[in-house]
N, C-alpha and C positions, 0 to 999 in steps of 0.2 A: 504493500500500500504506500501509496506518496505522501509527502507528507501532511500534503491538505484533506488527504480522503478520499478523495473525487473520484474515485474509481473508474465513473462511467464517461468522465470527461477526455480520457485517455485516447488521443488519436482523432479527436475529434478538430474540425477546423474554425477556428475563427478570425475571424476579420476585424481588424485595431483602427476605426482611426484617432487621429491622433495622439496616435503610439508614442511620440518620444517626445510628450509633452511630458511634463512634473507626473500626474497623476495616469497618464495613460504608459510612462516606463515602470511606473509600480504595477500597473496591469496586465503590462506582458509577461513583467518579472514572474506572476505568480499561475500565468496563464502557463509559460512554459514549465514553470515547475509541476503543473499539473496532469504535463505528459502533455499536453494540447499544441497543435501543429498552430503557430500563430502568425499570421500577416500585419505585422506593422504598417502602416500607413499613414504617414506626414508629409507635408509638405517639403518637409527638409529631407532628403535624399539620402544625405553621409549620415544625419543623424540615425534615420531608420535601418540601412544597411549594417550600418554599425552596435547597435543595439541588436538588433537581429544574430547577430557573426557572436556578442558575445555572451547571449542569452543562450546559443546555440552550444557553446563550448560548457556554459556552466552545468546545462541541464540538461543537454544530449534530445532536447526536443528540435522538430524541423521548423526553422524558422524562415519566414520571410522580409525584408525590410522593402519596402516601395515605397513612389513621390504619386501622389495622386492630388488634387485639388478637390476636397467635400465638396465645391460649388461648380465642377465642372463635370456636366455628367459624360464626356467623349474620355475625360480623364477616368473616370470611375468605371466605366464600361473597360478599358483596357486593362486598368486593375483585374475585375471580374474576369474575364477573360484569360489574363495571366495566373490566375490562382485556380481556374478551373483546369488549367491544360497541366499546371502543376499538381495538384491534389485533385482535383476531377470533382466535390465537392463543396458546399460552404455549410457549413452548420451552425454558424454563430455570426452575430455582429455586436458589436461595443459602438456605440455611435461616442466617443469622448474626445472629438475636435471640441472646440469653443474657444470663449476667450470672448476682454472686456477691452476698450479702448477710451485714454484719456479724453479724447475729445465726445465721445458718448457718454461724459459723467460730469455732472454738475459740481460747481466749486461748494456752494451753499449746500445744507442740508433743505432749508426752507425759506422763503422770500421774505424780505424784512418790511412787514408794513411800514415802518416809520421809516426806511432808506430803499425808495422806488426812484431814484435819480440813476442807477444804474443797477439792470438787470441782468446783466451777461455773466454774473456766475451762478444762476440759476438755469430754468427751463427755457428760456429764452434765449441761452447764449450756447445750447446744444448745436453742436454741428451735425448737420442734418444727413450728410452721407457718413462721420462716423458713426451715428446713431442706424444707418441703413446698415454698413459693413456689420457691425454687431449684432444686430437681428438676424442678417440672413447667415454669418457664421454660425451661428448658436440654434437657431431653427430651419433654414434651409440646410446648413450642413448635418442636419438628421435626416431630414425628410429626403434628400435626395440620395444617400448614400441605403437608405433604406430602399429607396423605387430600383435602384440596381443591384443591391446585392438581395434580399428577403425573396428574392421570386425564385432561387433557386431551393428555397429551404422551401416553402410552399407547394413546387412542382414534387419535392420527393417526401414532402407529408410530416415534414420535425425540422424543429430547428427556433431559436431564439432569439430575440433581439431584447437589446439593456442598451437603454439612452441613458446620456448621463444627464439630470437634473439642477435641482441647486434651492437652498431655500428660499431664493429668491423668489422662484416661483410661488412658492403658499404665503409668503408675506414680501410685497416689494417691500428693497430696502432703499433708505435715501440716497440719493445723489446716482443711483446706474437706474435708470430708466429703460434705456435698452436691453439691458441686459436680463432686468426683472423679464418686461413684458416674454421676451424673447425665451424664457426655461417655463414663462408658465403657461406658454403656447407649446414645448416640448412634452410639458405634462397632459396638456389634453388632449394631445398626436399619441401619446403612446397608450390613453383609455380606448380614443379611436380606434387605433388599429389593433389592439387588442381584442375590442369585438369583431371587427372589421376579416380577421386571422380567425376568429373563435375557434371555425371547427376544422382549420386547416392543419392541426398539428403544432403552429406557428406562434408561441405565446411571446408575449409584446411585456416587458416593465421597466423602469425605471427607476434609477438609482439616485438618493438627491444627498450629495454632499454639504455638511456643514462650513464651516470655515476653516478651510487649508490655506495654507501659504501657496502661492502660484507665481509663476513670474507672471501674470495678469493682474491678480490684486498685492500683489505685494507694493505699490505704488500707494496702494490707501490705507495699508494696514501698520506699514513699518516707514520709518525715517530712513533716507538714503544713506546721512549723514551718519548715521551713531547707530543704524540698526533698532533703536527703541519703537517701541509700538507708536501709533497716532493716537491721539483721542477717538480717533473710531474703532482703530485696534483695541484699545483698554476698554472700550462699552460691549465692542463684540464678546470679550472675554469676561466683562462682568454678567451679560447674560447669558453664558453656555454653563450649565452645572458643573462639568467636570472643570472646569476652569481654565482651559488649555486649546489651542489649534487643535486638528486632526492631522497625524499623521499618513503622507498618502497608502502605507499599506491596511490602516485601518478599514479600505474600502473593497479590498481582496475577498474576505470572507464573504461579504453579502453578494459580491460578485459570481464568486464560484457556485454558492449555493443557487442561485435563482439563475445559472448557466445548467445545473445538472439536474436531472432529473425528481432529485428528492425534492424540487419544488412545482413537479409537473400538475400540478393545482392552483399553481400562483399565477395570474393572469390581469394584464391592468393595474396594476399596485405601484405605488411610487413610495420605497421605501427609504424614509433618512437615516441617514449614517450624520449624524450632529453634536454628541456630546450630550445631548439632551435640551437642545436651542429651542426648538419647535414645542419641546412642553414646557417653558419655562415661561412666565406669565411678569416676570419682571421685577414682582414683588416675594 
């Protein structure tokens, strides 16, 4: 037995994207320890090859590394293409591309009635295509990575997909606008297609991370200068229970279980991995 368990996950394929991000290299890390033949997929090329080459030596699983773009489906179709001629099947996807962008994030938390002489660190001073690039990263790069690769696991009757979430979705939080809207459109894409799948074999859920450190929010959570938290960092961590970030292999377990069969009842569900963020009430 490996060391995760997973018995049945053994030989089985899945598709990474963004693999050799922060939290999507923890998820191949523990993909391939699970015996699972896995496809990396990022944007960055040396990154994912590279990670591949040496996930492959650690764990004596078959790995892949590739550059595909989540927003281009001629890119994602070659992908598919090149893992079918290679492994002849798909049986998993990880949709965990994403990612937040300075200029889709508000300076203010909230607009100061008594200072309306200038509104541009608020909702008004959003830049309008980084608020588009962010959307369609975050929820086009599910929705289409899902139209190309899920039709294979549907033609042969099993197979999984785990979007990755965020609790942004169940409560926006201030100042990413984009970013909220955009996970909590991922979340009611994966109740969709979860019925939508129902009796295809094909069950749909999503994973919703609490607060990791990422090179995406670490710009709001930590000082450049000194490394010390923000004052958004120190509130985050006064309302998580355990008191602390997540570390990214903390998101491994619920990944592998709701990839293998012992969760072949679980369908539609967007489960948090938060420290206890989402029950904590403030007071």
């Amino acid at each position: 037995m490996n060391k995760f368990g997973f018995e049945d996950l053994k030989n089985k394929v899945c598709i990474l994207t963004g693999g050799a991000g922060v939290l999507g290299t923890s998820m191949a890390g523990a993909l391939a320890a699970a015996g699972v033949r896995t496809v990396i997929v990022d944007r960055d090329k040396e990154a994912s090859a590279a990670l591949a080459l040496r996930l492959q030596k650690e764990h004596g699983a078959q790995t892949l590394g590739l550059k595909a773009n989540v927003l281009d489906n001629l890119s994602l179709t070659e992908t598919k293409d090149i893992v079918m001629d290679h492994f002849g099947k798909i049986d998993f996807l990880i949709n965990a591309a994403g990612g937040n962008s300075p200029g889709a994030t508000t300076k203010e938390e909230q607009i100061d009635p008594d200072n309306l002489n200038d509104l541009t660190g608020g909702f008004f001073g959003l830049e309008v295509e980084a608020f588009r690039q962010v959307f369609d990263l975050n929820f086009m790069g599910t929705l289409l990575p899902t139209m190309v690769f899920s039709g294979a696991m549907v033609e042969r009757g099993k197979g999984v997909v785990i979007n990755i979430s965020s609790m942004n979705a169940f409560k926006p939080l201030t100042k990413i606008p984009a970013y909220s809207a955009a996970k909590a459109s991922v979340n009611n894409f994966t109740q969709w297609l979860a019925v939508h799948f129902g009796k295809t074999g094909v069950r749909v859920n999503a994973i919703a991370p609490g607060f990791f450190l990422t090179n995406q929010n670490r710009f709001l959570l930590t000082r450049e200068d000194t490394g010390q938290l923000t004052p958004r960092g120190e509130k985050i961590i006064a309302n998580t229970p355990v008191g602390k970030f997540g570390q990214p292999d903390d998101l491994n377990g619920p990944l592998l279980f709701l990839l293998s069969d012992l969760s072949s009842f679980i369908n539609g569900v967007v489960i948090p991995v938060d420290g206890g963020y989402s029950a904590f009430g403030g007071v």
